[in-house]
C-alpha positions in Angstrom: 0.0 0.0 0.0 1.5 3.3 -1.2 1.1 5.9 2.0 0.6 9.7 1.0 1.4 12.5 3.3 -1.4 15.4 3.3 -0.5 18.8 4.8 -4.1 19.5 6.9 -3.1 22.6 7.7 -2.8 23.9 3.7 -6.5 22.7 3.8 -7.9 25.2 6.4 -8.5 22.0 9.4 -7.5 23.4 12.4 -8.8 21.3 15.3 -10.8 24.0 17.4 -12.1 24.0 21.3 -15.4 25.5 21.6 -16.3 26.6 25.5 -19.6 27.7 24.0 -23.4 25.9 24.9 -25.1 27.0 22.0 -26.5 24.4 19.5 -24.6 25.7 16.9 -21.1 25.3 18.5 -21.5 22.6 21.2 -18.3 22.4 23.4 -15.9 19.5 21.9 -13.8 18.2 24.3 -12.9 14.3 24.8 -13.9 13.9 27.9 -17.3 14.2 29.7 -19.4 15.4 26.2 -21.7 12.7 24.5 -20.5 11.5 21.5 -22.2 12.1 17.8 -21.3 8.4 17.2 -20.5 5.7 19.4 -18.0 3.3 19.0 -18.5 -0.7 20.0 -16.7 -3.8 20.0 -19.2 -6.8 19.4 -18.1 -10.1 22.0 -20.0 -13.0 23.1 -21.2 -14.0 27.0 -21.0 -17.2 28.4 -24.3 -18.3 27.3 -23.3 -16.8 23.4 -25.5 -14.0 23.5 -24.1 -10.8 21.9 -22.7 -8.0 24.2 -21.5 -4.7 22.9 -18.4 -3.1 24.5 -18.5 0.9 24.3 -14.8 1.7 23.0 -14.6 4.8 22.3 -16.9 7.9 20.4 -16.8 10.3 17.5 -17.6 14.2 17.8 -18.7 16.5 14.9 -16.3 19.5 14.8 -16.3 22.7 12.6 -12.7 23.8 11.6 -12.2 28.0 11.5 -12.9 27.8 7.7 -16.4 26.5 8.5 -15.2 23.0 7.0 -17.2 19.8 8.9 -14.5 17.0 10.2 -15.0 14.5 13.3 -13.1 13.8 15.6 -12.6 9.7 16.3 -11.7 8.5 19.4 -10.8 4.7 20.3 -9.2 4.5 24.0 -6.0 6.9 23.7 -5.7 6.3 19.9 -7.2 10.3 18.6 -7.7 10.8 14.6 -9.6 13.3 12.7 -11.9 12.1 9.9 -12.8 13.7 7.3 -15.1 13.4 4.4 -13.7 12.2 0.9 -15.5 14.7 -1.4 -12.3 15.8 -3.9 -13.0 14.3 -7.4 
């Protein structure tokens, strides 16, 4: 697999914490917000029936350029997601 570096910065993403309430700009912080998205792991009980295992979450964030990335979060592994709309 060929890896490719990208410069985020060139692109206008600049992760951003919001302190403000408003529903527009919810604060974004790792800790203590609920998460847009939850992630789980799926595993099996004793008796085989499924069980879901919460492993981490993904929060909607808004760079300074107004441009909509998440932010993905899977115990202390952190990476920004982003959508793939370049053609």
């Amino acid at each position: 697999m060929k890896e490719t570096e990208v410069k985020l910065d060139e692109e206008g993403f600049e992760e951003i914490e919001s302190s403000g309430k408003s529903p527009e700009q919810p604060a974004q912080s790792g800790s203590g917000n609920r998460p847009d998205f939850r992630i789980v792991q799926t595993d099996r009980d004793k008796n085989g029936n499924v069980v879901y295992a919460n492993v981490g979450g993904m929060w909607r964030n808004i760079s300074k350029n107004g441009n909509e990335f998440y932010t993905l979060r899977i115990g202390q592994l952190k990476l920004l997601v982003f959508p793939n709309d370049r053609k």
